[in-house]
N, C-alpha and C positions, 0 to 999 in steps of 0.2 A: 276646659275649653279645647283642650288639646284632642279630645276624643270625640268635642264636637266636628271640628276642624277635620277631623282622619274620618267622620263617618258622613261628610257632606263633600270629601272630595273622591272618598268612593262611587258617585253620582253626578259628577259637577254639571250637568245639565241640570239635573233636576236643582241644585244649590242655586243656581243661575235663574231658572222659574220662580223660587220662594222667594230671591232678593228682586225677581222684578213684582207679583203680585204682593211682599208687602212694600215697596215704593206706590204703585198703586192702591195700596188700602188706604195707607195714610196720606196719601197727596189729598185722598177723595175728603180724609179724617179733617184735613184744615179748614174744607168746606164748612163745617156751622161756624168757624172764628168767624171766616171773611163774610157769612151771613148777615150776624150779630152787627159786627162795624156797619155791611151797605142798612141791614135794617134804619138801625139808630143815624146814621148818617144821612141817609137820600131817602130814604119813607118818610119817617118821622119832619126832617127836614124841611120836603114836598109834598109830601102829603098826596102822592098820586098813585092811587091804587094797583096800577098796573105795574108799578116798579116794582109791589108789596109781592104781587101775584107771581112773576116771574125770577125773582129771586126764592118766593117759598119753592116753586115748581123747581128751580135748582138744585136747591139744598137738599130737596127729597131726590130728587135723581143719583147726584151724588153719595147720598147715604147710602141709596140701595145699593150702588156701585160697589162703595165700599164695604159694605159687611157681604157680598157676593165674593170679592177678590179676597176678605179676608176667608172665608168658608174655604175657597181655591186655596190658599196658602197654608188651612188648616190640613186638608187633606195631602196637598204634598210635603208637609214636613211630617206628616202620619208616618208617610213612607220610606224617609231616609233612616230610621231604624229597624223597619222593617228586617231586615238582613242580617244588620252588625247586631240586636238582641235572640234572633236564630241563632247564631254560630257564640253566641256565649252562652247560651242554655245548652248548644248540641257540647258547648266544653266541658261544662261543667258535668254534663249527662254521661260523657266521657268519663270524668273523671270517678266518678259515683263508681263507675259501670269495668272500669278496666285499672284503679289504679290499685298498684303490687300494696296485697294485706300488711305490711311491713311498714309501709308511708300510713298507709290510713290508719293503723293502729294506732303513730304518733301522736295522731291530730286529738287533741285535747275536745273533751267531753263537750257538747254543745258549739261547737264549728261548724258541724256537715250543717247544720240549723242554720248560725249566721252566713254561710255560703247562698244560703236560698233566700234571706232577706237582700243580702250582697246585688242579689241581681232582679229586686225588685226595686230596689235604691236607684239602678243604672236605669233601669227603663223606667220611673218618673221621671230623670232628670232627663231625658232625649228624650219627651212624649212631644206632643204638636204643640203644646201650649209653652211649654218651656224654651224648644227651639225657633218658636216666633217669637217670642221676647227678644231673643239675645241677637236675629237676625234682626229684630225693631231698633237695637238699638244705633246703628249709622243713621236712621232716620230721624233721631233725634234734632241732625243738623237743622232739616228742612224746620221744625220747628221754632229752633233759637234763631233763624235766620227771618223766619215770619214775623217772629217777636222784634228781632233787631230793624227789623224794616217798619215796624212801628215806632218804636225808640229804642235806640242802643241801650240808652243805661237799665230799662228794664231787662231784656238781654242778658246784660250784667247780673243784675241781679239774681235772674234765673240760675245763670251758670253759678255762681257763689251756693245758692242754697242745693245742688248738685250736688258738688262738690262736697259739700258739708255732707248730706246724707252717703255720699261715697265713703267719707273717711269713717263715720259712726258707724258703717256696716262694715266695714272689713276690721277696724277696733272689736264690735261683736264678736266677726267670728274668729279672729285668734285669740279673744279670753274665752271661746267656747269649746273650743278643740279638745283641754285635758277632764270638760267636764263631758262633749260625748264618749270619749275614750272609757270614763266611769262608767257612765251610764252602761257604756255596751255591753261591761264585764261585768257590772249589776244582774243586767239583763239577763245574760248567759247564764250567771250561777242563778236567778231564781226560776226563769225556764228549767235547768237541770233537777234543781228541786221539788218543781210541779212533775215533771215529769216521775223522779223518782217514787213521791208519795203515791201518783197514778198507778206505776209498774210493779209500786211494793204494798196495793191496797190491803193485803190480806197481812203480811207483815205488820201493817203500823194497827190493825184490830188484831191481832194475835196476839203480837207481843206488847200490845200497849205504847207503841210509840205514837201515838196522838200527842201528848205532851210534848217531847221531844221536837216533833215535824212543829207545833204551835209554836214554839221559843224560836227555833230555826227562821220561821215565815215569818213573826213579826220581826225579829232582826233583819233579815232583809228588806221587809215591808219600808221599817223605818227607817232605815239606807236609803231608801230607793226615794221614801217621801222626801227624806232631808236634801237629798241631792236633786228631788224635782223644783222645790222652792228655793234652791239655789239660782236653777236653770232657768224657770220662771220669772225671778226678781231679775234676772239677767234680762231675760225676752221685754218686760216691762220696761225696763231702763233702756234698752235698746228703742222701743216703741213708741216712748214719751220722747224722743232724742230727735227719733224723726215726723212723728205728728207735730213737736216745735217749729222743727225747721220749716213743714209744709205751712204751717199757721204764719211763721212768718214769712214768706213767702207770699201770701195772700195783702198780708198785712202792707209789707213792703209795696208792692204793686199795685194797691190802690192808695197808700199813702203818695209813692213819687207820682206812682201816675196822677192823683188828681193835681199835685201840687202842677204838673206840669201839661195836663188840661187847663187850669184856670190862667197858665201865662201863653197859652192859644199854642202850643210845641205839640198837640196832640188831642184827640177830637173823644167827645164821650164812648163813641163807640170802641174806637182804640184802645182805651182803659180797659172795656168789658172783655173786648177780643183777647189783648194782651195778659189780662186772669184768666180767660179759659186756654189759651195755649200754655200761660207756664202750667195749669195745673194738669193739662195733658203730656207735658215734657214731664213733670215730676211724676207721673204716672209711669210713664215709661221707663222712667230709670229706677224706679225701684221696681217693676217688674225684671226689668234685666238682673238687678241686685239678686232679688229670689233666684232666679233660674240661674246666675252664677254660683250661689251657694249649694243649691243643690246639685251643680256639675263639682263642685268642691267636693262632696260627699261622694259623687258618683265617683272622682279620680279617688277616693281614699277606698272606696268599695273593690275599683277594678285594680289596685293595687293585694288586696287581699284574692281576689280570686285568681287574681295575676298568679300568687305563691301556691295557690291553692292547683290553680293548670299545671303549676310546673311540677307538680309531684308525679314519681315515674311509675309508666304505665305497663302494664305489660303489651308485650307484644304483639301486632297483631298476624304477621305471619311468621312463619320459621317452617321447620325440616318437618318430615312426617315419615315414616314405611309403611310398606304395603301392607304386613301383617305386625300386627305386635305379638310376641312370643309371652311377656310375662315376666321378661325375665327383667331382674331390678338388685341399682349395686350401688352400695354406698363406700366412698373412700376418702377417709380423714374430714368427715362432715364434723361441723360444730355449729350452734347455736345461739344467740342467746338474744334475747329482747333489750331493745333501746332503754337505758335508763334502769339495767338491772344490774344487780351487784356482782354479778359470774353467771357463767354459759348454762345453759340446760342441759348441755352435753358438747361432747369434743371428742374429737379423733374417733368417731366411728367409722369404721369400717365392716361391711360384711355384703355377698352374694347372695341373691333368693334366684335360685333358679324356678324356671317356668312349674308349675303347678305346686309350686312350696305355697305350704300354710304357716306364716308365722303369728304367733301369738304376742302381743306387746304387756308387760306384764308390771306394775309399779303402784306406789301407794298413791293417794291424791295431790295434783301439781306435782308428780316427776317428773311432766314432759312426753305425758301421752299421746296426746290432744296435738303437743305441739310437733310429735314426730308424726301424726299421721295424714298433719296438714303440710308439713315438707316435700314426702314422698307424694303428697296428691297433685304436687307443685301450688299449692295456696301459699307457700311460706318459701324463701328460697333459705339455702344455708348462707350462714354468715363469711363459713370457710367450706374446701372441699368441693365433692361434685356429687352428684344423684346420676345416676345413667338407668337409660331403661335401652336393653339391647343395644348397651355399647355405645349409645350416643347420649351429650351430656340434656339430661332435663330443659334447661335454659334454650336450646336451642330447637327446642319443636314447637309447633303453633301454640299457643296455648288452647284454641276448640280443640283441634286434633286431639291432644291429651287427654282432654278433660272426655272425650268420647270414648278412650279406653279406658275409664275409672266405671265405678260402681262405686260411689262415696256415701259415705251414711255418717254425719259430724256426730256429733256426743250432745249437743245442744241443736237440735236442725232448727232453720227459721226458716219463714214464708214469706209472698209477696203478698201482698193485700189483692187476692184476686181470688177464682175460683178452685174448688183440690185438682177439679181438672186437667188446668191452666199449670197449676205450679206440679202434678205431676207430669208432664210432656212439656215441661220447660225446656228441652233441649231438641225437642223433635221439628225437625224443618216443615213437615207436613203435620200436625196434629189432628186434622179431621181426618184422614186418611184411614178406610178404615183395615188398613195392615196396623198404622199407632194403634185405632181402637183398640184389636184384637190384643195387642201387647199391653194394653193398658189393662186392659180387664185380665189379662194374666198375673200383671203383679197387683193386682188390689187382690186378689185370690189368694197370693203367694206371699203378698203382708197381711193375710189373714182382715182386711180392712173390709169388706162385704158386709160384715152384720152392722159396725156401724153405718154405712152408708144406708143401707137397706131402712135403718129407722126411721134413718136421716129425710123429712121431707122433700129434700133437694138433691139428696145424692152427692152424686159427683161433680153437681153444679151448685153446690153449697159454698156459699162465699167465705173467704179467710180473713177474720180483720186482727189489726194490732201485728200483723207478722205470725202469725197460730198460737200468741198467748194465752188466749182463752179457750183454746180447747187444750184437753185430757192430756197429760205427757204421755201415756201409752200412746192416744191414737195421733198426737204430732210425729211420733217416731216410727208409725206404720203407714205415715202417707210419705214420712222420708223413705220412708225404705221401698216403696213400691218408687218413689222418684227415682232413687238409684239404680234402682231393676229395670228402669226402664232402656239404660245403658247397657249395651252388650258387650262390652267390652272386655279386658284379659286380665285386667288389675282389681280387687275389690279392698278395700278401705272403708271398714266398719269402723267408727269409735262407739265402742260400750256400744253394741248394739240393743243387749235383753236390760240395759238399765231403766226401770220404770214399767219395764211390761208384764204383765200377768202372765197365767199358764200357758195361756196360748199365743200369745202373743213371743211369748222367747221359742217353743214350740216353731211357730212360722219362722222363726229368727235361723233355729239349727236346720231346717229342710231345706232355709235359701241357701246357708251355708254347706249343707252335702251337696247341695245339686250341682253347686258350683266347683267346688271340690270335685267332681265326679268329671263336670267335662275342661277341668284343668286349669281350670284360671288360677293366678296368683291369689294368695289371701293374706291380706294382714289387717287381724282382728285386734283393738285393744280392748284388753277383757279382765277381768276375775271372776266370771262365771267358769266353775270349772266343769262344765260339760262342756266347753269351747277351747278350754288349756286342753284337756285331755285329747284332743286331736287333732291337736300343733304339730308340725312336722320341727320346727324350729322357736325358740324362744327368747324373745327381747326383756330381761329386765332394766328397766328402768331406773328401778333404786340404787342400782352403781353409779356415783361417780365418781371423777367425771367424766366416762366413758361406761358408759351400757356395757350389759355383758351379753354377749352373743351365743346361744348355745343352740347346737341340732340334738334334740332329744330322742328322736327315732328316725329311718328312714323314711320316707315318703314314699307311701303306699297310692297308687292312683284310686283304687277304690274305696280307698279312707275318708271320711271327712268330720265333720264336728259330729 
């Protein structure tokens, strides 16, 4: 309720329109009671046509009235989330989009998923039909006050079977809370499961894990069934609790009311009226019920996304220079991942001066991957500093940066969009054609032409699943033409020639002389040794806990891989 409250007095004019259109829907709503009564009282009574006619002629004015004002009340309560569910998509989108790799790596498998359920939960619970319920409910009065101006103790009774349906739903939902809590985390691990088996389809037919994923899914299956006939017998028992009380409620109300018709306290019609307004009050209040339980769920949602915004972001602006030189220095850096048992490295130190090629050199998981996303600024250090021309990493924009890299990860992923698209991922102008012409330089220079060339779509060939489904060579020669498309002074290849054919490492050592040639920084993690061999400098990795830094020859400017 509280974030109904916070998102209807960011508007209170408009809060002020919805609470007076639905006092006019419903004033119009009592109109068929007070029908019912004049019918059976003064028609039937008198028997004079004209009374019949002008009270029909009423009641239909009225209705139109009111399902007009209610339609008005639908559309502005449309709008009071309008806003507040923008700016928690635009957070979340944030947070997707900017938060430090270090946070999001914590987040446990299958989150980023429930963050997106998260905030379809929030906008049911504020949609139009929810936030008229719960503004219907003050009008509730006007109904028990109708009733009680028939007869009080019907009134009475009204409010009792209320109340009763009040306490049976919120009984509900706090024996229900540790079985959605199950559910969610059911949920999560067999989404991660589906998911797995999809990602690992050639795995589970190569290795024969069909079996395995079978045992896995029906154990979950049966988890998930036994805890939904939990939930269900719950919903049941909840449902029969309040269809009771409604049943009695009827019961009641034509039991006292006739008893209190035939001692003349109240008129046939009044009986009739007074059963269609309680069962319009009791209508109301278990609407309200709904749409509080699913603000229930929505504060437990935005509670979750609450922790999920506040995960830290990178920066959006900071330092920049006019030219980057290349040059990059590490002092008393260490590393290590949340939840690991020691550092990946510690007390590194060393200088790459501008046009140094270092080689990153280690067996598998020594901390390749993880030193080359440090230096890219993807990873920050746990201790220590990264400086690039003397000033510390941390403190330059993060675009800015990332526009003097050439990065090419060991594993590159895609967006589900066009090779186009995700190669001029960075370009401010992409149709421009200065991009084109750059573009078409590095599909050249990643050797990527003959596949497009096949390709009926080309360069407008759509990417789906992230570029799982295409070829590891030609995933890592549209990365690499992406990072070519950056001019900048720093380049960070990880394993560039892993997975590529002749020509394809071929195109790998030309990017790397050319660049070499007009000076930029290089740091290659490799074990191709046509790429060791025209290292200026060399990182091994298999020391620790501190790397060993070595300069194996001079640096030659007309040198390169």
């Amino acid at each position: 309720m509280k974030e109904l409250f916070r998102r209807l007095a960011l508007r209170p004019r408009l809060a002020w329109e919805i609470l007076f259109a639905s006092f006019l829907a419903n004033l119009m709503s009592v109109a068929s009671s007070i029908y019912v009564i004049l019918v059976l009282n003064r028609y039937i009574g008198y028997g004079f046509d004209g009374t019949l006619y002008t009270l029909t002629t009423g009641v239909l004015i009225a209705s139109i009235l009111g399902t007009g004002f209610a339609s008005v009340r639908g559309r502005l309560a449309s709008a009071v989330s309008v806003l507040p569910d923008h700016e928690l998509n635009e957070k979340t989108l944030t947070v997707f989009t900017r938060a430090r790799l270090t946070a999001l790596y914590r987040m446990p498998t299958g989150r980023h998923q429930e963050m997106l359920t998260a905030l379809k939960t929030v906008e049911f619970a504020y949609d139009s039909n929810n936030i008229s319920a719960i503004l219907d409910a003050p009008f509730l009065l006007l109904f028990l006050l109708a009733i009680a101006f028939i007869h009080p103790l019907l009134a009475v009774i009204t409010v009792l079977a209320i109340i009763a349906t009040i306490i049976f739903t919120l009984s509900s939902m706090r024996a229900n809370v540790p079985l959605d809590e199950r559910q969610r985390e059911q949920g999560i691990a067999h989404r991660n499961l589906t998911l797995s088996a999809v990602a690992g389809a050639e795995t589970v037919r190569a290795f024969l894990g069909g079996d395995f994923l079978r045992k896995a899914w029906r154990k979950q299956m049966q988890a998930i069934q036994d805890l939904r006939e939990v939930m269900e017998n719950a919903r049941d028992r909840s449902k029969t609790r309040l269809e009771t009380v409604s049943m009695l409620l009827r019961v009641s109300i034509y039991f006292f009311g006739a008893m209190l018709a035939v001692v003349g306290e109240m008129s046939v019609g009044g009986l009739i009226g007074a059963s269609i307004l309680s069962a319009k009050a009791m209508q109301m209040s278990t609407s309200f019920l709904q749409s509080h339980l699913a603000g229930q769920k929505a504060e437990e949602a935005l509670l979750q996304l609450g922790e999920f915004h506040s995960m830290p972001l990178e920066p959006v602006s900071g330092s920049a220079v006019r030219e980057f030189s290349g040059r990059l220095e590490l002092r008393d850096v260490g590393f290590a991942y949340s939840g690991s048992t020691g550092p990946v490295f510690e007390s590194l130190s060393f200088t790459l001066p501008p046009g140094a090629i270092l080689a990153v050199s280690g067996f598998n998981g020594s901390g390749k991957s993880t030193f080359c996303k440090l230096v890219a600024g993807l990873l920050e250090p746990g201790r220590g500093h990264v400086l690039a021309d003397g000033i510390e990493l941390r403190q330059f924009a993060p675009d800015w940066w990332r526009r003097q890299l050439l990065y090419l990860p060991q594993e590159p992923t895609f967006l589900n969009a066009t090779i186009r698209e995700n190669i001029t991922l960075a370009e401010l102008e992409p149709d421009s054609p200065a991009t084109q012409e750059r573009l078409n330089q590095a599909v050249r220079a990643a050797a990527l032409r003959r596949f497009l060339d096949v390709s009926r779509q080309g360069l407008d060939m759509e990417i789906a699943e992230g570029g799982r489904t295409l070829p590891v060579g030609i995933r890592r020669r549209i990365a690499l033409a992406r990072a070519l498309m950056n001019q900048g002074r720093l380049v960070v290849f990880d394993d560039p020639t892993e997975g590529l054919d002749s020509e394809g490492c071929l195109a790998v050592y030309n990017v790397l002389n050319a660049l070499a040639k007009v000076g930029a920084t290089i740091i290659v993690a490799t074990v191709d040794q046509n790429i060791l061999k025209g290292a200026t400098y060399v990182l091994d990795m298999n020391e620790k806990p501190t790397p060993t830094f070595t300069q194996v020859r001079e640096p030659k400017a007309e040198e390169g891989a």
